[in-house]
N, C-alpha and C positions, 0 to 999 in steps of 0.2 A: 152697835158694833157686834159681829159676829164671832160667835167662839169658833176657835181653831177645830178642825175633823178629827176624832178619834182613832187612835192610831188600828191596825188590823189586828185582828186578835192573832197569834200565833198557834199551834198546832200543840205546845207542849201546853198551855193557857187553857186546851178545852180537857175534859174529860174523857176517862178511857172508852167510856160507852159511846161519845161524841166520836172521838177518832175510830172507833170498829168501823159505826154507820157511815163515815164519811167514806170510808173505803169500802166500803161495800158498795155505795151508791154509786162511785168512781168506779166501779171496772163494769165494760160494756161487753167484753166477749165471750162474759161467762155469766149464765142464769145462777145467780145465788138468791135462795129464797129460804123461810122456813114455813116447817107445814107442824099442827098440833098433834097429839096423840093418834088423833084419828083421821090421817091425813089431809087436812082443809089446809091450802096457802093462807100465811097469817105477815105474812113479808114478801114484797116482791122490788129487786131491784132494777136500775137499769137497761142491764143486761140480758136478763130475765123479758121484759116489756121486747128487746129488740129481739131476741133469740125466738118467742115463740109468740110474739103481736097483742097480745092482752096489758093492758093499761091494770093498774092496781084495781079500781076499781071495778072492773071487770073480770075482775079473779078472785080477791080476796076473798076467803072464806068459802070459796069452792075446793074439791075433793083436787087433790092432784093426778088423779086418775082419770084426770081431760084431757091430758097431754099426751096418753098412750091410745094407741090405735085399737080400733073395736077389735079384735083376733085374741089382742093381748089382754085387752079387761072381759072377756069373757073366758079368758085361759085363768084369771084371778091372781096376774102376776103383780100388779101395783100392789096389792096386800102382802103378798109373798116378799117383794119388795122390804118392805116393811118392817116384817115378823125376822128376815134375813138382817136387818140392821139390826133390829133390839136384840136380837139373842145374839147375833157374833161381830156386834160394835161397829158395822161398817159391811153397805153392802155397795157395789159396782157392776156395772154392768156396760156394754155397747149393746143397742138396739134405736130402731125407728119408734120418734116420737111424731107426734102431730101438734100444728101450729094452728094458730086459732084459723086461717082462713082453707084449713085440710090439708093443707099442702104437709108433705110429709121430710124428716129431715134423721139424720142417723145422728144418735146423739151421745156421750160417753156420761152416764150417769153415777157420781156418788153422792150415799146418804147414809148419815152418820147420827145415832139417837142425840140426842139433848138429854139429859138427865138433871131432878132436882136437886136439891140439898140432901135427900132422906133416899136418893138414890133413883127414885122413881123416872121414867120417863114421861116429861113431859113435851116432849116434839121433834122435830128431826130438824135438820141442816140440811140442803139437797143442793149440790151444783152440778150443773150440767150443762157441757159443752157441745159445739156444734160441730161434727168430723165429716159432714158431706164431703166436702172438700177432698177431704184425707182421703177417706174411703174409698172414692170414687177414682183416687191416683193407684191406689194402693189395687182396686179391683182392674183398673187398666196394666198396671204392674204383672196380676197375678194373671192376667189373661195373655197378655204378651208371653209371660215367660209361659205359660201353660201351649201357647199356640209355637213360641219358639222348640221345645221341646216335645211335641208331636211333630212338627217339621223334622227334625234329627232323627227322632226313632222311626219315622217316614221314610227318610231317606237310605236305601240298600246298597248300591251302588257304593256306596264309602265308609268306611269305618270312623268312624265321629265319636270322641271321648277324650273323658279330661283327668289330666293327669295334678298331683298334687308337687309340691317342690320338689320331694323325695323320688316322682316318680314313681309313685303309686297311682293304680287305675282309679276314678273317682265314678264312674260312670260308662254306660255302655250301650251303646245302640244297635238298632235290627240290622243293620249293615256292617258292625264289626262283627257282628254273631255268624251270617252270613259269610263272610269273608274268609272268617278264622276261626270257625266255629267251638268257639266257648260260649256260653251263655254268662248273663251279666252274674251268675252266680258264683260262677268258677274263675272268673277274672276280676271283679270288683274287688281292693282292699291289696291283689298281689301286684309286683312290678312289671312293667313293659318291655325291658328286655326280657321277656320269657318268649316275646314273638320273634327273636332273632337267631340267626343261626350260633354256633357253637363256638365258630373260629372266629365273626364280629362282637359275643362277648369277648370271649377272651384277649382282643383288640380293644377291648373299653368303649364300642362304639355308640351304647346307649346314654352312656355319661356325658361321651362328646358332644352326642346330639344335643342333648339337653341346657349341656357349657354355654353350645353356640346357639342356639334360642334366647337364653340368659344374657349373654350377651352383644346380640346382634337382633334380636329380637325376634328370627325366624330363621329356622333348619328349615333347608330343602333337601331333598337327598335321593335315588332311586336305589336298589336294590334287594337281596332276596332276602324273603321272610319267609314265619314258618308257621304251619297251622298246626291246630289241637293235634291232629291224625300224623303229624307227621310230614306230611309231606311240603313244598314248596313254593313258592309264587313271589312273581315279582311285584315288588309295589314300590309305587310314589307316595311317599313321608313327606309334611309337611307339620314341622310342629311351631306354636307359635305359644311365646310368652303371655301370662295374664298379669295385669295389676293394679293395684290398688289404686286409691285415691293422692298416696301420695308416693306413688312410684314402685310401689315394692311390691317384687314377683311371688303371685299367690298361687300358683298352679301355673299348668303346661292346658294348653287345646292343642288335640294331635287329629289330625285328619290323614288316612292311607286310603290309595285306590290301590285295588287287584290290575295292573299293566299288562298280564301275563300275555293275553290273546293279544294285545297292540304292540307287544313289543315282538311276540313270533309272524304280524304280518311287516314291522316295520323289517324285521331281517328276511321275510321271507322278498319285499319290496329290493332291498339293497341287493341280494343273489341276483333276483330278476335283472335288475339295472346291470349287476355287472357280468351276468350270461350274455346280455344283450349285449354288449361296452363290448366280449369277448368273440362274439358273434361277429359282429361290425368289424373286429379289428383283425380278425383269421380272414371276413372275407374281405376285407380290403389290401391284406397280402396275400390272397388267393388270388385275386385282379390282377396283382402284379406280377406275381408269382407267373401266373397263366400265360399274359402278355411275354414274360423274359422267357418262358420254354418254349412259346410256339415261334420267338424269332430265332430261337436258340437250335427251334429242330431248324430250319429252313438253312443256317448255314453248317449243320453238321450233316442234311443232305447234299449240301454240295460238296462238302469233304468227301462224304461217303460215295458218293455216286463217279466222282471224279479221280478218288484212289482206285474205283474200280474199272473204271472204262482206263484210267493211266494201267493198271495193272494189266491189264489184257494187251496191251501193244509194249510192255517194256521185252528188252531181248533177254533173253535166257541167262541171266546172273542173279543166282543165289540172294546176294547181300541186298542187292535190291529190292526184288520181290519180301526178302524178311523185311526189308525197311518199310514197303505198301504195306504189309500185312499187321505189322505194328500199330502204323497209324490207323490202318481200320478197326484195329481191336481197340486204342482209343476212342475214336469216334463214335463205336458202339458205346461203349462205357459212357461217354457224354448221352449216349441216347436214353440210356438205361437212366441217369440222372435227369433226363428229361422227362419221361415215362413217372418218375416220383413226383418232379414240380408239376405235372399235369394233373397227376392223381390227386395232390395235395385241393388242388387249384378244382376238382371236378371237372376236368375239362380233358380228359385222356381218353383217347378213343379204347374202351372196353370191350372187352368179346363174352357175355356172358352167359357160359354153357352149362348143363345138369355137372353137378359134381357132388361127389359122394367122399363125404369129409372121411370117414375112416380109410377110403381106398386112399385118398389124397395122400394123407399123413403118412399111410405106413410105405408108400411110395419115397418120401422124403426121408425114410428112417435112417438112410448110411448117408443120406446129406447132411442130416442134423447130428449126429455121431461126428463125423468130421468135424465140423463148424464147433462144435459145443466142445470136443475133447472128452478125456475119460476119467476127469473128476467133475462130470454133471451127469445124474442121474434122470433121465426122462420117462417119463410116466406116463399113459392115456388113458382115457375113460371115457365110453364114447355108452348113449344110450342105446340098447337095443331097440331095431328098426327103425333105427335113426330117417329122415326122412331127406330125401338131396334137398342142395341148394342151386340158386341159380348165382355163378357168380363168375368173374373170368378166373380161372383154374391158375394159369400163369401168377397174376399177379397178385392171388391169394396165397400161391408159394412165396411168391418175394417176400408178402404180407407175414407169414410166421415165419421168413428164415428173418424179415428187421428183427421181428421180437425177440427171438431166440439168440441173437447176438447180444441184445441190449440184457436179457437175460442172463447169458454166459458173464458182460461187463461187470455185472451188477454180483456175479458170485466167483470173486477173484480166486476163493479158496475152495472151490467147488459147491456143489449143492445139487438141486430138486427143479428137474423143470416139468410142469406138470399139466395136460392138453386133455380137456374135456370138452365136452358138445351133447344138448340135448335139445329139445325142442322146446318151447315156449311161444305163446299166443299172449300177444300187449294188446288188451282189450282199451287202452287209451295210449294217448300219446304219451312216452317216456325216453329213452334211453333212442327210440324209432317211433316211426309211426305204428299206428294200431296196426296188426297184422298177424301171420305166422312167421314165424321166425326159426333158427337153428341157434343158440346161444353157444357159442367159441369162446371157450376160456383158455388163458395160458396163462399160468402163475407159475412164482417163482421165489425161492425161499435168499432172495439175497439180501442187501442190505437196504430199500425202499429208497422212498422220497419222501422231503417234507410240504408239507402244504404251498410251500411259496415254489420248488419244483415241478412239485404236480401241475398248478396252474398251468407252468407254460411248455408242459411238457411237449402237445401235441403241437408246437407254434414249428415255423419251417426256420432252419438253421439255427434253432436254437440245440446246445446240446453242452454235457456236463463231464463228455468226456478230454482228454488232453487236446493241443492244437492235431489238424493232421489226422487222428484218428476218427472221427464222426462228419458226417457232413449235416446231422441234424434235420435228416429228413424222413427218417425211418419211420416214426410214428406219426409224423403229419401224412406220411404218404399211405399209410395203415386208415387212418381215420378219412383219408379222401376216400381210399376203396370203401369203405363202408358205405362213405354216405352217400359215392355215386352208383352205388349198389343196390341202393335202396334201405338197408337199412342203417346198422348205428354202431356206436364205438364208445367205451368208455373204460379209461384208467382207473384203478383205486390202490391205495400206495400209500403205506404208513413209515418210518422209520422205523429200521428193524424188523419190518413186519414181510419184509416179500412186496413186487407188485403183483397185480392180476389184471392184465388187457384183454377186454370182453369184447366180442362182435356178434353182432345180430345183423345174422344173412336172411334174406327170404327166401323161406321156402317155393323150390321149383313148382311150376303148375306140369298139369298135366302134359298140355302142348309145347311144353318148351322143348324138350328134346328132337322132335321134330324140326324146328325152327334153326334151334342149335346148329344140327348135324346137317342141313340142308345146306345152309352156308360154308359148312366147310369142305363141303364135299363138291368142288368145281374141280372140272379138267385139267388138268397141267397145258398152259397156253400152246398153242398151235395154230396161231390165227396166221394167216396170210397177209404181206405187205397192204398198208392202208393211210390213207391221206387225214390225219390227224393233227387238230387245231389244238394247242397248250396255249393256256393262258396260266400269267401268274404276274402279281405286279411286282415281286422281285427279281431284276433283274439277273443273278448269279443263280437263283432257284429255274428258273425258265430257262439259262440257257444248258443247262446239267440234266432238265426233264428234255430237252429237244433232242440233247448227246443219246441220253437212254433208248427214247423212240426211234433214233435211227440206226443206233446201235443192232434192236428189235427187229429192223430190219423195213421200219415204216418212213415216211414221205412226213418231216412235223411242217410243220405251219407254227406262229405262234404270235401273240400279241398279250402285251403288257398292260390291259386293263378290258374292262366288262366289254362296253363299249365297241373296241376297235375288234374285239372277238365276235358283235354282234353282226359288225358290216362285212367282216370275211367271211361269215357264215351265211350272209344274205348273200354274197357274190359271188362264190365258189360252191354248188352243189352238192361236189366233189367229196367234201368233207367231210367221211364214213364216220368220224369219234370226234369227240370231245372231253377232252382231261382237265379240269378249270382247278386252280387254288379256290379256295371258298374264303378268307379273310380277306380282302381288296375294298378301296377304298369304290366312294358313289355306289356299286354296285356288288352284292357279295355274290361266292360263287353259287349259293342256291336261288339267288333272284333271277341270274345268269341261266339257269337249267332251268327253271320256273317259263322263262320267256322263250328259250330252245324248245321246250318241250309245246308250247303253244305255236310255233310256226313249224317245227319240224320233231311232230311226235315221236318218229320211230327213231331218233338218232340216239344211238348209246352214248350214256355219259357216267364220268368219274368224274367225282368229287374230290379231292387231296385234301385231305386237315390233319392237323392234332388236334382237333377238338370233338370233345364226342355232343356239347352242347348244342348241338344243330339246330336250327326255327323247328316249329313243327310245321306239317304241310308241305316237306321235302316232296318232289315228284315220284314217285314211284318208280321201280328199275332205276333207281342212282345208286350206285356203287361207289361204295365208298373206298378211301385210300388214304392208311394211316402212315401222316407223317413222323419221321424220315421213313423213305419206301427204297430201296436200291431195285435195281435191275430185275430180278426174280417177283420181287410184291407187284410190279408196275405191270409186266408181262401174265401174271394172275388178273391184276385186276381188271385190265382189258379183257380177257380169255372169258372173266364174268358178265361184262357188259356185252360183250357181244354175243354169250348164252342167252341173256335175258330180250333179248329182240324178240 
């Protein structure tokens, strides 16, 4: 019969030298060994065997100075070792040990003497742990962040730093130094509102920033900040919250870019868009504009030409002739507001002669006395040897008497009107094209414009005075002369400040007076009866130009489109002149004179328009004839086409 198995022995059953060694032998991740007075291992555990590949037998009783790599036992550190535990009870260190098969391992060493009864030491205690592992997170750690923060002080372009909860600077990179120029020595440790202006502290706008990051987890924000120097710049703020492990905010990351140059092209973008937007939309009621004056002249020619031929045959009563006479003073007055929508429109037939701006002005002096009255004071100031301009002389006076109304409107309690002119050379395009120039100011000490006036100051029918009193064409039609002029026009106008309406005329050339004077120096008409073909495709316009011609004393003909004026002209020889409208449909009147001039060169011809835009490649010897023409222009303008044969 078998005895029963004896029970396990228990753990409190062994002795306390039994229990140290069992747990010494139990633990694997830690070399615990001991070495005698004079360093020989005299104990090796588990641990020990796995951490550095030597079997007991294969150690015992060697120096522990096989562990350390040749560098450090010829540096005479394992003794150092040593000498550092017996005298200060405990020595530690991190460094590279060596494993029996060389391979190398970073190991975290302490060793602690043994001491006998009588005090002496007899051996040490050594454990040592394996930190490859550690190390090697901790060396990627410290490389990451080493390479993270050469990336930040890399980066110029933006202001990169961190702030602490308080809002204290924690840090500062080449790009905030750059930006704002402090260095990290003058801003590390102070607050961040220091880079803000004076009236968003005193709005608490740094706290807020900070609130809403804290809260929301990221301030965005653009506006102005301020550098060491003083001075301003726009930036984009972007601060975001930092935190912990378990949620709580340990600092601010603030990131600013300098916006300044993107945000003066992003405005200088928007002007463009809306000069262009303003461009587009003056000339597309300049289109219109054009279009309603030149139908507008063609039935105020037939007023005009019709109260005049009626006025020649009415009988000898008073009351009636004032009645024709009225209405032709109307009907000019419509012309005259024609003459504005064309100028507006660029499409006004201009006469533009040498004119010499101080003889002009002081010529206007007791017309602008009148018009202004004797609580506006007028002033001129013209540069010596001022240089002429080329411009039509007429409707450069209409041009400063608009202004000097809107001048007198603008200063109800009187004031300062004030007319200078000097020369000026635009070596780019500005205000005109590059050129020479005479720069025309008129200013005025009244009560201005604001911004959103200004705008539309120069638009047609726009106007700010009561119903009835302005027709709102005064300075569109000011800014047409300009710019069918050749050069430019430009309001500036503050509230309260006065405005001042500038023109830039071109300087006359040499030849121009000659040119001028040539044209207006024709005979006073004396042609003899002549077989003359009118064309014009309005019916009322054509049968009021056929009244004039024979009124004149000539033979008309006429036909109501290109065309039917071409086959009269192939069939009748006869036909000394030809008068044509030039707007018609299929065929305009210069294509008309284009194709005359190629089958019958020598025949004289008039053109009739309100437009001064004509093709280029007009025929030569065409004579023009600006609509509305009454009786006296028509008999001119014939007297010049039949000079020019």
């Amino acid at each position: 019969m078998t005895s029963p198995a004896a029970p396990p022995l228990q753990l409190s059953q062994l002795g306390e030298e039994m229990r140290y060694r069992l747990l010494v032998e139990a633990v694997t991740d830690y070399a615990i060994f001991m070495l005698d007075a004079e360093g020989r291992v005299v104990s090796w555990n588990p641990g020990a065997q796995r951490l550095k590949g030597y079997t007991p037998a294969q150690i015992l009783g060697q120096s522990f100075s096989s562990f350390y790599t040749e560098a450090d036992r010829l540096a005479g550190l394992p003794a150092r070792a040593l000498v550092t535990a017996a005298t200060q009870g405990r020595f530690e260190a991190e460094g590279w040990r060596v494993r029996k098969d060389g391979s190398r391992f970073w190991a975290l060493v302490v060793i602690e003497p043994i001491r006998g009864e009588d005090g002496a030491i007899v051996g040490y205690a050594k454990v040592t742990r394996d930190l490859t592992e550690r190390r090697a997170a901790e060396e990627n750690l410290r490389r990451s962040e080493q390479q993270f923060r050469v990336l930040v002080q890399g980066v110029t372009d933006y202001a990169i730093y961190m702030l602490d909860t308080q809002g204290l600077i924690a840090n500062w990179n080449a790009g905030a130094q750059r930006i704002k120029g402090y260095s990290a020595a003058e801003v590390v440790g102070t607050h961040f509102s220091r880079f803000y202006r004076a009236e968003d502290r005193a709005r608490n706008e740094p706290a807020k920033a900070l609130a809403t990051a804290a809260r929301e987890g990221r301030f965005e924000a653009e506006g102005w900040r301020v550098r060491k120097d003083g001075s301003e710049f726009r930036a984009n703020v972007v601060i975001d919250a930092i935190r912990d492990d378990d949620g709580r905010i340990v600092g601010f990351a603030k990131i600013t870019r300098d916006v300044t140059a993107q945000r003066a092209a992003q405005q200088a973008l928007e002007r463009a868009r809306e000069a262009l937007f303003q461009s587009q939309k003056l000339d597309a009621i300049g289109q219109l504009t054009g279009g309603v004056a030149h139908d507008f002249n063609n039935l105020l020619m037939v007023v005009m030409s019709s109260l005049s031929l009626a006025r020649r045959r009415l009988p000898d009563d008073p009351k009636l002739v004032q009645l024709i006479d009225n209405a032709l003073n109307g009907a000019r007055r419509g012309a005259a507001l024609t003459q504005r929508m064309l100028a507006f429109a660029r499409r006004q037939d201009l006469k533009p002669t040498v004119v010499h701006l101080p003889a002009l002005v002081e010529g206007m002096a007791e017309l602008l006395t009148r018009t202004l009255g004797s609580t506006v004071q007028v002033q001129t100031a013209f540069a010596p040897d001022l240089p002429p301009v080329l411009v039509d002389a007429n409707q450069l006076e209409l041009a400063l008497l608009n202004l000097a109304v809107n001048a007198r409107d603008a200063m109800p309690d009187g004031g300062r009107l004030s007319l200078s002119a000097q020369e000026e050379t635009l070596a780019q395009a500005g205000p005109a094209a590059p050129g020479r120039y005479v720069r025309l100011a008129v200013a005025d000490s009244g009560s201005g414009m604001d911004a959103a006036t200004l705008a539309r100051a120069t638009e047609p029918f726009f106007t700010t005075k009561g119903a009835g009193k302005g027709t709102g064409l005064g300075l569109a039609m000011v800014h047409g002369l300009a710019g069918q002029s050749g050069g430019g026009f430009m309001l500036q106008s503050q509230p309260g400040q006065g405005t001042t309406a500038t023109l830039w005329l071109p300087v006359a050339q040499d030849d121009a007076p000659a040119t001028a004077q040539a044209r207006a120096a024709v005979p006073a008409p004396a042609a003899s009866a002549l077989r003359v073909l009118a064309v014009d495709d309005d019916p009322l316009v054509l049968t009021n130009t056929v009244a004039l011609l024979e009124e004149l004393g000539h033979t008309a003909l006429q036909a109501a489109t290109a065309d039917e004026a071409l086959r009269l002209l192939r069939a009748d020889a006869t036909i000394a002149l030809l008068v044509s409208d030039h707007v018609m449909p299929h065929m305009t009147g210069a294509q008309l004179i284009a194709t005359v001039r190629h089958e019958r060169p020598q025949l004289p011809v008039v053109l009739a328009t309100g437009y001064a835009e004509l093709p280029a490649g007009l025929p030569p010897r065409t004579v023009r004839l600006a609509k509305p023409f009454d009786q006296a222009a028509l008999a001119l303008a014939i007297a010049e086409a039949l000079a020019d044969r």
